[in-house]
C-alpha positions as CSV (number, residue, x, y, z in Angstrom):
1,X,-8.6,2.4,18.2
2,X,-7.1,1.4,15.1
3,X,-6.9,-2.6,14.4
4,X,-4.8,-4.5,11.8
5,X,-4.8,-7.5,10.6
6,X,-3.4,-9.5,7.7
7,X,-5.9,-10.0,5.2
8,X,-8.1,-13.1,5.1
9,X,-10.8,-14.7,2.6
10,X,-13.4,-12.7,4.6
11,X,-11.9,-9.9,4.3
12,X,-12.5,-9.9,0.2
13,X,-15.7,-7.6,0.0
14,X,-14.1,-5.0,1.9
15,X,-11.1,-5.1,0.5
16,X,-12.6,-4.6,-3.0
17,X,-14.8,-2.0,-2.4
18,X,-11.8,0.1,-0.3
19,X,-9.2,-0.8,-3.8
20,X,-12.2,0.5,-6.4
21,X,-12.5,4.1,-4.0
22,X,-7.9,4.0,-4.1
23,X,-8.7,3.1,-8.3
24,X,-11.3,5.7,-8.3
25,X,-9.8,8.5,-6.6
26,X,-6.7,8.4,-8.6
27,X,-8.4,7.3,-12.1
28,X,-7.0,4.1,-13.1
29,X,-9.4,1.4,-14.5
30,X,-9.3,-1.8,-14.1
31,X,-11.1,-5.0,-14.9
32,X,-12.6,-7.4,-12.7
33,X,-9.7,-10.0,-13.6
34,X,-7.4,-7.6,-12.1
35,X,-9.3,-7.4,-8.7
36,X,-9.5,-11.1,-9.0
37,X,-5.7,-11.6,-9.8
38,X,-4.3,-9.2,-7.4
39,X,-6.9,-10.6,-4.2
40,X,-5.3,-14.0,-4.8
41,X,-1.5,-13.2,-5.0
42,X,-2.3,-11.4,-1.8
43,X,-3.6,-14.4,-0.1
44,X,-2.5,-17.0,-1.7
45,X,1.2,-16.5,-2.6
46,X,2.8,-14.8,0.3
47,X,3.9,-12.0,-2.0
48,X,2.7,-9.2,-2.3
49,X,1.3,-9.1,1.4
50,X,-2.0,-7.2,2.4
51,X,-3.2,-5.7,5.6
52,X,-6.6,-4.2,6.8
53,X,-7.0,-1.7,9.0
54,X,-10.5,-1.6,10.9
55,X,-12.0,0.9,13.0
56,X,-14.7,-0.2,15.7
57,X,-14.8,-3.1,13.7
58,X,-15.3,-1.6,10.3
59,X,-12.4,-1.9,7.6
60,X,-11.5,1.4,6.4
61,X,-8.3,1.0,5.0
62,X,-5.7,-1.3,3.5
63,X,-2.2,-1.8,2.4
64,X,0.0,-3.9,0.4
65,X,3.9,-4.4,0.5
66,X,6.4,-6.7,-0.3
67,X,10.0,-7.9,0.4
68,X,12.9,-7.5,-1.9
69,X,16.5,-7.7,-1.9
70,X,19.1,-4.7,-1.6
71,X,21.4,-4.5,-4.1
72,X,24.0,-2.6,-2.1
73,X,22.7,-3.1,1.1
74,X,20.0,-4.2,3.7
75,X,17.1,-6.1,2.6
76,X,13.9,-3.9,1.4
77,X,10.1,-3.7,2.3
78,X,8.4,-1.5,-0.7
79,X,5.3,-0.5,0.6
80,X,3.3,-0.4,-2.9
81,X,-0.2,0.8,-1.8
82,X,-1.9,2.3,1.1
83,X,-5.4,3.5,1.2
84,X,-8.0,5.0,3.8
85,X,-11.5,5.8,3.1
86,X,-12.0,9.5,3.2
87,X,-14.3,9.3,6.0
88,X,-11.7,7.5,8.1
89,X,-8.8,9.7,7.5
90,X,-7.2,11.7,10.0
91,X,-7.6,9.7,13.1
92,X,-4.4,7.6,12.4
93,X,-4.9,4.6,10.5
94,X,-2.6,5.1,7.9
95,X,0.2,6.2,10.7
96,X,-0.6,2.7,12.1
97,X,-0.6,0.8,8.8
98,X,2.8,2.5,8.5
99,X,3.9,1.5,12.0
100,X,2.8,-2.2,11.0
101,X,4.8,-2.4,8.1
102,X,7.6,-1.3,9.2
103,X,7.6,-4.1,12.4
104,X,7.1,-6.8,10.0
105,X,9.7,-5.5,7.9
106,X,11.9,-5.4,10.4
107,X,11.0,-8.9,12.4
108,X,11.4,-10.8,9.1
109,X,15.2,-8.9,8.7
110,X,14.0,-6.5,6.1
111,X,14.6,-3.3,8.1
112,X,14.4,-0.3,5.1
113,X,10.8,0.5,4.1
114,X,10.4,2.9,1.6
115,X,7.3,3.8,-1.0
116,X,6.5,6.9,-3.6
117,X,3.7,9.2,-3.5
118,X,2.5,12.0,-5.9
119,X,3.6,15.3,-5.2
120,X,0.5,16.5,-4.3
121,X,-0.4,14.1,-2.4
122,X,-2.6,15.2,0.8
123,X,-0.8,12.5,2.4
124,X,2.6,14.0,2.4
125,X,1.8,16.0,5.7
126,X,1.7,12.3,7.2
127,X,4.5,10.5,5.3
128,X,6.8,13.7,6.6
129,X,6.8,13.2,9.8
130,X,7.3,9.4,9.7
131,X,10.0,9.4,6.9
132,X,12.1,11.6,5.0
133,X,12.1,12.3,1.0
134,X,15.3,11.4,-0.8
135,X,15.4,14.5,-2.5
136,X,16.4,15.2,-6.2
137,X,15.1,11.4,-6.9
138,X,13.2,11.0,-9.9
139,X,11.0,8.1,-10.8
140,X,10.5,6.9,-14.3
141,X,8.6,4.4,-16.2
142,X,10.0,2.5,-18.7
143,X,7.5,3.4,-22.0
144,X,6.0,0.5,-23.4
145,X,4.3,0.5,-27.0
146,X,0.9,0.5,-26.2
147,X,1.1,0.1,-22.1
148,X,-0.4,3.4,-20.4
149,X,1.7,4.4,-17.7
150,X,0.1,4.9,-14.1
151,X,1.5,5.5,-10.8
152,X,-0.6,2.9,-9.0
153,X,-0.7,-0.1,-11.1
């Protein structure tokens, strides 16, 4: 059975370790500053929010996501990162991390969650079934002298 929580202090070793595999899988570096920086934003200032997902007690996964106003319309949850370790995947934790933040989207009044994947993402079996791609959207990056691009980050 799949259990989340909202990250606490305790839950800093684990987090790291699971955010260094997410760095490492898709190639981004980053400093220990930028562990440091991000871990206290998430549980100090409210925004961005992080979750853990455990499984018989172990944490295996996490997510972050924030709140954000629509423009046009209702309120928005961008759900910015969400990682499982590869040895975890498959039995529904990141279906549940979904599930989660989408309810606490929707019981603070921000009911349309959204995020971006890569293409070839092996997730995209997943995020199918639980949401549907806007298609002919195209994301860009504004190009900053000497700022390297990266989809996570």
């Amino acid at each position: 059975m799949v259990e989340i929580s909202f990250l606490t202090e305790s839950d800093r070793p684990s987090w790291e370790a699971l955010a260094r595999d997410n760095d490492a899988y898709f190639a981004v570096e980053r400093d220990d500053d930028a562990y440091d920086r991000t871990w206290r934003r998430l549980v100090d200032d409210g925004q961005p929010i992080g979750i853990t997902a455990r499984l018989d007690g172990e944490p295996v996964g996490f997510a972050h996501y924030l709140f954000h106003a629509g423009i046009w319309g209702a309120q928005r949850c961008y759900l910015a990162d969400l990682f499982v370790d590869a040895g975890a995947r498959r039995r529904g934790v990141a279906a549940a991390m979904i599930a989660w933040v989408a309810r606490d989207a929707e019981e603070r009044g921000f009911p349309r969650l959204y995020w971006n994947t890569l293409e070839d993402s092996p997730a995209r079996g997943l995020y199918d079934k639980v949401a549907e791609v806007n298609e002919g959207l195209v994301v860009y990056s504004y190009l900053r002298r000497g700022v390297r691009n990266s989809p996570h980050g």
